[in-house]
DOBAKOL-309140 format. One record per atom (N, C-alpha, C, CB): x, y, z. Coordinates in pm, whole numbers, plus 50000, padded with zeros to 5 digits. Glycine has a CB too. Layout:
# DOBAKOL-309140
XYZ;...
END
This chain:
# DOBAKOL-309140
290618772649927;291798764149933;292018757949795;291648753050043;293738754949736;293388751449678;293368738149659;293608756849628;292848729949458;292568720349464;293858708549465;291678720949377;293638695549524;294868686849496;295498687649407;294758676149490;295468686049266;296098688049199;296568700549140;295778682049152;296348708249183;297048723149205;298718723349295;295758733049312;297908713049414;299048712349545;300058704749450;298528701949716;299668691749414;300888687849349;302008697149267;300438678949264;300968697649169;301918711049076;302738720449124;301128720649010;302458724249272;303378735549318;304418725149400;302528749249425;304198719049437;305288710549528;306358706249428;304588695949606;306038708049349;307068699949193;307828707749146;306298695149047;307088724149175;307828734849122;309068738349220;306848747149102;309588747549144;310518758349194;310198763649304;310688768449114;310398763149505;309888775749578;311078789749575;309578770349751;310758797149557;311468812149606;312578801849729;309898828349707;313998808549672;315178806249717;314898808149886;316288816449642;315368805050019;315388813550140;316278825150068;316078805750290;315798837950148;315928846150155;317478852950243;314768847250180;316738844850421;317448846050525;317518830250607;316808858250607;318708831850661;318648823050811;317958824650925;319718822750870;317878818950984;317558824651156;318508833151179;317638813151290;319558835051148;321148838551195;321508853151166;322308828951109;320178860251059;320138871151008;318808877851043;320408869650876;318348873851125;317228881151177;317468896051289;316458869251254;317178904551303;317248916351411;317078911151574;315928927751375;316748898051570;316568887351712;317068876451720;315348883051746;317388875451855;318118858351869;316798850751769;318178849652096;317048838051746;315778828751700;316548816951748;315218828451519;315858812751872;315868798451939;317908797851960;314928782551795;317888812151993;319228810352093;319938797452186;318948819452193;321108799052229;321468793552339;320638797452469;322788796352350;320058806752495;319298811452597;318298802952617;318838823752579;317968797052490;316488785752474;316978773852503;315688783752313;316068767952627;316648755652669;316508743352544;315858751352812;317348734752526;317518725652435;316308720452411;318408716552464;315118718252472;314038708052419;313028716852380;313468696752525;313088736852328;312508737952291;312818748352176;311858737552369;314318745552149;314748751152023;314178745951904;316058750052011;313898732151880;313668729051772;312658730451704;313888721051767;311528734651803;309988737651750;309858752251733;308758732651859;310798760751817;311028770651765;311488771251634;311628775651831;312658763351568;313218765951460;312128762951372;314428759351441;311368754451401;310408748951303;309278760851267;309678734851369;309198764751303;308458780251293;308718788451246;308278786751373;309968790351272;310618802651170;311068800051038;311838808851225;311288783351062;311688777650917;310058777550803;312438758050951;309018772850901;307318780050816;307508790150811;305778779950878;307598800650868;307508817550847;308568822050752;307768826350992;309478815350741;310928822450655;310108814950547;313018817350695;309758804050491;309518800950358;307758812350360;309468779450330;306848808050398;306268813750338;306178832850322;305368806850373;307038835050383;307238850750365;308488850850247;307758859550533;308938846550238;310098841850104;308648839649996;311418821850141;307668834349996;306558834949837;305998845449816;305248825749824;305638854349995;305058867550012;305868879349960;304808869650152;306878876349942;308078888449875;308448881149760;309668892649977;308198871049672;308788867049559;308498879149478;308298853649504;309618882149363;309218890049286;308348883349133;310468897749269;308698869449148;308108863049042;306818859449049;308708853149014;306408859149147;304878851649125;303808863249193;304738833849226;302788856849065;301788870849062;301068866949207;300438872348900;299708877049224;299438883049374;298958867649365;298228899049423;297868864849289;297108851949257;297988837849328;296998850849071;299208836649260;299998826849267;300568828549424;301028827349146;301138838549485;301348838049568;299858834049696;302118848549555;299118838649615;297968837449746;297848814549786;295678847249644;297618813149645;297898795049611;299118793349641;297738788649450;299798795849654;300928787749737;300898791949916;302638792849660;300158800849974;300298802550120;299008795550149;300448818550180;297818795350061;296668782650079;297258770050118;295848779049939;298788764849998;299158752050022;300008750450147;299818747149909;300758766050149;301338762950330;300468762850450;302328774450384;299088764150425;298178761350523;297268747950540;297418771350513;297548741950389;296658729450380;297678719650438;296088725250218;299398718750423;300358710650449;300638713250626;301618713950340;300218725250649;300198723350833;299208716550861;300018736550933;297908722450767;296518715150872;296428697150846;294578723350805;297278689750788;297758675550764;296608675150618;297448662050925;296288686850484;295538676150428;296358676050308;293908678050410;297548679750295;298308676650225;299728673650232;298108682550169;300638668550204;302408673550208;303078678850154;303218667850203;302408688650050;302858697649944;303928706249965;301898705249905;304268709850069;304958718150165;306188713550255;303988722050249;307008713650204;308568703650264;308328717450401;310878703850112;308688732550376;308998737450481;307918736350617;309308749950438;306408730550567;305358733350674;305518723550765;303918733750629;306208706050727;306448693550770;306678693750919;307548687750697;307918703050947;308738699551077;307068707051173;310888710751097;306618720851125;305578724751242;304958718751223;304948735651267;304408712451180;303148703451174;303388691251233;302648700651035;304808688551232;305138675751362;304978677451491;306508671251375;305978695551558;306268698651623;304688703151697;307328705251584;303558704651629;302508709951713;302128699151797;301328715651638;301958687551711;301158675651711;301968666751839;301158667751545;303478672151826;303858663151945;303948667452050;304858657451942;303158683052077;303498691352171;302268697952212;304518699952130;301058693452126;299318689352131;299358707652140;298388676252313;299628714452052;299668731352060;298938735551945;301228738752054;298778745151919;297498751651837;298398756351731;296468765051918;297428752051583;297788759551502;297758770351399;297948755751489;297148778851572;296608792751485;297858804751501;294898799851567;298528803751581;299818811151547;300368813751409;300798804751606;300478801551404;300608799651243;300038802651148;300608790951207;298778801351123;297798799651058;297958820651026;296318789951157;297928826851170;297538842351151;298938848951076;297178850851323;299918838751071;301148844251034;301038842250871;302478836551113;300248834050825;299788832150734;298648842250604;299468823150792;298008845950698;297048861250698;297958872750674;296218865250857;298358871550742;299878886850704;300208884050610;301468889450788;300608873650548;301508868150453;300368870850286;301958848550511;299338867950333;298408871750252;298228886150201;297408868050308;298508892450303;297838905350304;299168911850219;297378912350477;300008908350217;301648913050186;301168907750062;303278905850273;300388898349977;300398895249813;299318906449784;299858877049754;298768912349866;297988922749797;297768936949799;297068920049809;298408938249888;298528948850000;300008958350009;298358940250144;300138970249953;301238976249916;301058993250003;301298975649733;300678995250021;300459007550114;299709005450253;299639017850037;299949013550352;299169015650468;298719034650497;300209008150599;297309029850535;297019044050574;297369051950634;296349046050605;297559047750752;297529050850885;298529038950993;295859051150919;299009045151125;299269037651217;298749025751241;299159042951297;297169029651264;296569017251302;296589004851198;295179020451334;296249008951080;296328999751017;297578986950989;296019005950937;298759001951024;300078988251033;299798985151148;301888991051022;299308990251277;299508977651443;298828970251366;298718980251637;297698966551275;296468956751262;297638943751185;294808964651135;298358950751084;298828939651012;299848934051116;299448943450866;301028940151205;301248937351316;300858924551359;300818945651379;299558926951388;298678918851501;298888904651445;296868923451512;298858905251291;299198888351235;301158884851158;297678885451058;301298892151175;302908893351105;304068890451209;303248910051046;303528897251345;304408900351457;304278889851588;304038915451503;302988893851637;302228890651767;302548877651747;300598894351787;302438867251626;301828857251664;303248848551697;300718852051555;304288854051634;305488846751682;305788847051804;306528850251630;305808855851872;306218859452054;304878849552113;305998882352122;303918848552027;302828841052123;303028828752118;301388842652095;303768820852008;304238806851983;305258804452036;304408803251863;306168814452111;307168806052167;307218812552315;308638806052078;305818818852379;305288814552462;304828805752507;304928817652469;303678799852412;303048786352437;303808776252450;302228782652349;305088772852395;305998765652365;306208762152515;307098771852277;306648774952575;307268773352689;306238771052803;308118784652711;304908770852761;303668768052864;303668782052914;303898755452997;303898793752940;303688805852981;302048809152975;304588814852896;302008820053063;300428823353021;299888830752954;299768826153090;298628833552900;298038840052813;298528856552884;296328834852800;298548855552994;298538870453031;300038878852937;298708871353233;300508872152943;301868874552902;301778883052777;302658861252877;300858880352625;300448884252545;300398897552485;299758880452563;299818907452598;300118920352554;301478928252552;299358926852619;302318922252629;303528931052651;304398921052506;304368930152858;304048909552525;304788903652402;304448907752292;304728890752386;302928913552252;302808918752114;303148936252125;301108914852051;303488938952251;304158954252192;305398952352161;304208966952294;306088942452208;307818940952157;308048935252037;308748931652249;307108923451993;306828923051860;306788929551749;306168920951855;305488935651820;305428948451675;306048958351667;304278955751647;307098963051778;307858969751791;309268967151704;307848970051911;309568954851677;310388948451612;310408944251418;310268937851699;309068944951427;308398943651328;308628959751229;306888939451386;308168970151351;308118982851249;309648987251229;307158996751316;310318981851333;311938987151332;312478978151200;312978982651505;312098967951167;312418958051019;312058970850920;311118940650984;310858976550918;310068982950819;310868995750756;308678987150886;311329002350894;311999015250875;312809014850842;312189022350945;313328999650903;315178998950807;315088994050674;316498986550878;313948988250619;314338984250482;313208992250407;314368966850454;312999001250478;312039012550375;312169013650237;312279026850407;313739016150231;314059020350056;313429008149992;315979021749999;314438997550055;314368980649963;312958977749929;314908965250067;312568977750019;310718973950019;310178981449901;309688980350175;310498991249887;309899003749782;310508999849652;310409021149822;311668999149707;312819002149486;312138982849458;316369003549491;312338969249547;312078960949532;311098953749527;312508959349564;309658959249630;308578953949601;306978963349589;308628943849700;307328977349557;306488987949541;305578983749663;305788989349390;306258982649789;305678980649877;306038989849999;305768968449887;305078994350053;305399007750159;304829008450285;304949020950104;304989002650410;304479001650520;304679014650583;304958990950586;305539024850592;305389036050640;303889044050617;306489042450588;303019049850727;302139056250722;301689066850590;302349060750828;301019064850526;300959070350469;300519087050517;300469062950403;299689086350614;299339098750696;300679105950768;298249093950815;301329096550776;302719101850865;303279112350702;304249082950937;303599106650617;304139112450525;303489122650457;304499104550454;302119119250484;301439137450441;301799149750519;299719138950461;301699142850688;302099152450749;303239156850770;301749151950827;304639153650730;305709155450740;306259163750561;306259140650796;305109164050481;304879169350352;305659162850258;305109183050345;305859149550247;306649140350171;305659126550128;308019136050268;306209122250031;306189110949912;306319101149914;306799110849832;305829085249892;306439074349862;307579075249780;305639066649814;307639088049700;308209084949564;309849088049644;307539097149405;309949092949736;311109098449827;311879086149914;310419109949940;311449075049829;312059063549917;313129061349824;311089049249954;312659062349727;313669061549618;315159068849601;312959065549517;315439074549657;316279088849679;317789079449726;315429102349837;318519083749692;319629078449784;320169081149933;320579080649722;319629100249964;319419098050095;318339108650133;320749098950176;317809101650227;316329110150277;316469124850281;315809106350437;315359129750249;314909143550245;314869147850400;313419145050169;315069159750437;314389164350567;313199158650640;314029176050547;312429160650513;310919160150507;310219142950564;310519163850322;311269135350482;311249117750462;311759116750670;313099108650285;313249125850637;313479118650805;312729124550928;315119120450858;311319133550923;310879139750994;309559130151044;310779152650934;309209122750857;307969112650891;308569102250977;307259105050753;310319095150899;310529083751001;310989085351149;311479075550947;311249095851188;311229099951321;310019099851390;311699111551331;308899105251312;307549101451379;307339085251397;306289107451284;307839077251338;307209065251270;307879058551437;307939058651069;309169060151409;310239056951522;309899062151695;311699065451466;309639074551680;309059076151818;307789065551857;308519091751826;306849063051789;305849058651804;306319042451832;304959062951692;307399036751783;307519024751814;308179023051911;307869018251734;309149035651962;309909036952084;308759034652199;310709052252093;307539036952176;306439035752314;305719022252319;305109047852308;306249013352195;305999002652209;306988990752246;305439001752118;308088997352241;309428989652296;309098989352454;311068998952258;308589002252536;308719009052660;307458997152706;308429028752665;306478998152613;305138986552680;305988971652678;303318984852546;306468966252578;307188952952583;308398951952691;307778950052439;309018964252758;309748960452848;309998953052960;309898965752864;308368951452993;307318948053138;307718933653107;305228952453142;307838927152990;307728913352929;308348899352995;308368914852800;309948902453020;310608896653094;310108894553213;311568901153097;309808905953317;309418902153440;308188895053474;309428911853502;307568890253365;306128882053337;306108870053290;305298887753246;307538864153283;308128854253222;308338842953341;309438859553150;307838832353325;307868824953453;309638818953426;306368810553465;309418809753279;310908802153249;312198814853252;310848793453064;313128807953359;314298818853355;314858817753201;315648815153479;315238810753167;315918813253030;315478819252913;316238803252984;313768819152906;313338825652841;313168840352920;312328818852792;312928844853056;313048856253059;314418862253019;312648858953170;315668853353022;316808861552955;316358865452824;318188853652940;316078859652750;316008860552607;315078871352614;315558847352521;314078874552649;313128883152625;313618894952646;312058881152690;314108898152745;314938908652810;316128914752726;315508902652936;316648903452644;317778908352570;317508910552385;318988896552607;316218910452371;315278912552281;314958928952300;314018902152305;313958926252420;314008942252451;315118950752409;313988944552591;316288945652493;317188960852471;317648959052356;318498964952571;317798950252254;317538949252128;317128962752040;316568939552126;315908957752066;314478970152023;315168983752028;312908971152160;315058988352171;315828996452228;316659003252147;316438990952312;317858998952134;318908999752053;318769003351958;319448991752036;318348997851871;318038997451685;317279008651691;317058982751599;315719010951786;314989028451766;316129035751853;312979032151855;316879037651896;318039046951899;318809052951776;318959040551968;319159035051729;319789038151565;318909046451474;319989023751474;317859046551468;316779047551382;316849062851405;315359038851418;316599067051489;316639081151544;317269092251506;316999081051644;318239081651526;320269092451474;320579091251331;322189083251556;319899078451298;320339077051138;319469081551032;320559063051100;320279077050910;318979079850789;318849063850753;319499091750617;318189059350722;318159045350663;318379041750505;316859040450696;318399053750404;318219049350282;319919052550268;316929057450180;320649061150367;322139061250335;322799054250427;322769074450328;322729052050544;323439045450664;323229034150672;323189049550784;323839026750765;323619013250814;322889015650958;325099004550823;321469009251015;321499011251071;321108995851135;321149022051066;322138991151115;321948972151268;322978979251314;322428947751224;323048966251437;324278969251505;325668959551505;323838970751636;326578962051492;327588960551479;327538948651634;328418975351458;329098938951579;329118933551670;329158930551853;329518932151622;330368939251805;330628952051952;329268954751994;331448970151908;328438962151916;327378964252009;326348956752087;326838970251961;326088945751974;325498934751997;325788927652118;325698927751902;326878928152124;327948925552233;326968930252387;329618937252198;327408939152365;327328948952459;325718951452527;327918961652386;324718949052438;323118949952439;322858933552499;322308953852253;323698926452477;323168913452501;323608908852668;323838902752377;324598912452662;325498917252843;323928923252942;327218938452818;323828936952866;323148945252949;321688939052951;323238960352900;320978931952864;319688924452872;319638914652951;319278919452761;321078907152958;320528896953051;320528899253198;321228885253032;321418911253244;321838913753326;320308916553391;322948922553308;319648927853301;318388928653310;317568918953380;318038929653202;317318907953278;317068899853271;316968890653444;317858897653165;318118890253484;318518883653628;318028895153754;320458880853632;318158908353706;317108912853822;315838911453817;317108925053848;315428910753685;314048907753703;313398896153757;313578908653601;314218883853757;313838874253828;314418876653965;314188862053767;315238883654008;315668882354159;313628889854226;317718897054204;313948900254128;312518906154205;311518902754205;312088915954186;311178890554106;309958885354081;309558869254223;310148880353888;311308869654226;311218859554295;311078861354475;312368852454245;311228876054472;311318883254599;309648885754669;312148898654562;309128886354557;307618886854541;306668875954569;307368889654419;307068863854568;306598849354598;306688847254708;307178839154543;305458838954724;305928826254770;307068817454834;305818822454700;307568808054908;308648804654951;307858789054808;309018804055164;306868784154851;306898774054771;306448777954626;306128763954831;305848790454572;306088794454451;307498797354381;305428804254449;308588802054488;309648803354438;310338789354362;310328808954541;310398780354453;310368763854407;309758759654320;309968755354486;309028767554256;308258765454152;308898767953988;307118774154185;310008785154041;310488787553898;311588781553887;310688801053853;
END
């Protein structure tokens, strides 16, 4: 960790501009779907995660510097400093809501691993980074909502499912902007293509054969996170979850049909539209059936 007067020095400085809003993310973030008393600790989370992944992608500061400034976004959550304007609000929001701050903390680890860490081997190795980049957000605004631990696995396949669909769509950017390459590297041997092919203006055969592999493989992790909603005790958060899913959904569809280094592949409003209709709709059978399944006084319960 580093030392106090280190912390000062960076709090004084310049942080890396935001990047994004909540408002530009591939997911609602603390929607209208989210009941009012627990949007704000949501926001407070993403507002820690958007800054310190904004130092994890700076192009200015070396691996070193970036590693000392996500030390100081971990010393300003754990209360032993205030160096950190963006860490303030979670570090209120845990404390008044007596919640753990290792969500955070692992989102932090990713963030690390991103100042040093520019290739992946293999699959597994991206689920691993996953496991701290992705997982831990769906698990914080679980806890938020008091949900149970069981909930966990289907939330970290929609996660990281979301996570690799970010990856595939900004493949080029990541590459021309931070010589950084989360696509498999094994995927791209076997598809007989290059990092150096990110660069291209539009994918090779070869390039869209690896991200089709890359894409199927996250399509079976969309299919595990689907279960998610119906495991969701709070109705409003099972909307949201549900309309996350077909989210996912959607975008590895796009992913499928498109190329990413020439196309656009989000979705348009209209569609958005249209995915958010069909999730919640989702969404409301899954509680009719969950609720069909109870209890008369468990039902009174959700």
């Amino acid at each position: 960790m580093v030392s106090p007067a280190r912390l000062f020095a960076m709090s004084a400085a310049a942080q890396p501009a935001q990047t994004r809003t909540h408002r530009s993310e591939n997911f609602p973030v603390a929607s209208v779907l989210i009941a009012p008393q627990h949007r704000a600790a949501i926001l407070a989370y993403y507002q820690f995660a958007r800054g310190a992944d904004d130092v994890a992608d700076s192009p200015i500061f070396t691996a070193d510097e970036k590693i000392a400034r996500l030390d100081a976004y971990e010393a300003t959550l754990l209360g032993k400093t205030d160096a950190i304007d963006n860490a303030l609000p979670l570090r209120a929001a845990l404390a008044e809501r007596k919640l753990s701050s290792a969500h955070a903390c692992d989102l932090l680890r990713a963030f690390r691993m991103d100042a040093t860490k520019t290739r992946y081997a293999n699959w597994d190795e991206l689920i691993h980074y996953c496991a701290y980049s992705a997982a831990p957000v769906g698990r914080f605004v679980l806890d938020v909502h008091g949900e149970a631990d069981t909930t966990w696995p289907a939330s970290d396949a929609l996660c990281a499912a979301l996570q690799v669909i970010n990856h595939v769509q900004d493949c080029a950017a990541d590459y021309r902007n931070l010589d950084r390459v989360y696509i498999p590297l094994d995927a791209m041997a076997r598809a007989g293509t290059r990092v150096e092919a990110l660069a291209a203006a539009r994918a090779s055969s070869e390039l869209r054969a690896c991200l089709k592999e890359v894409t199927q493989k996250t399509a079976s992790l969309v299919a595990q996170g689907a279960g998610l909603p119906g495991q969701v005790r709070d109705f409003r958060l099972r909307l949201e979850t549900a309309v996350i899913s077909h989210i996912a959904e959607a975008l590895t569809g796009l992913l499928l049909a498109r190329d990413p280094l020439s196309e656009r592949v989000h979705l348009t409003k209209g569609s958005l539209l249209g995915v958010t209709l069909a999730g919640m709709l989702d969404g409301l059978r899954s509680r009719t059936g969950r609720k069909a399944a109870l209890s008369p006084s468990e039902q009174r319960g959700l």
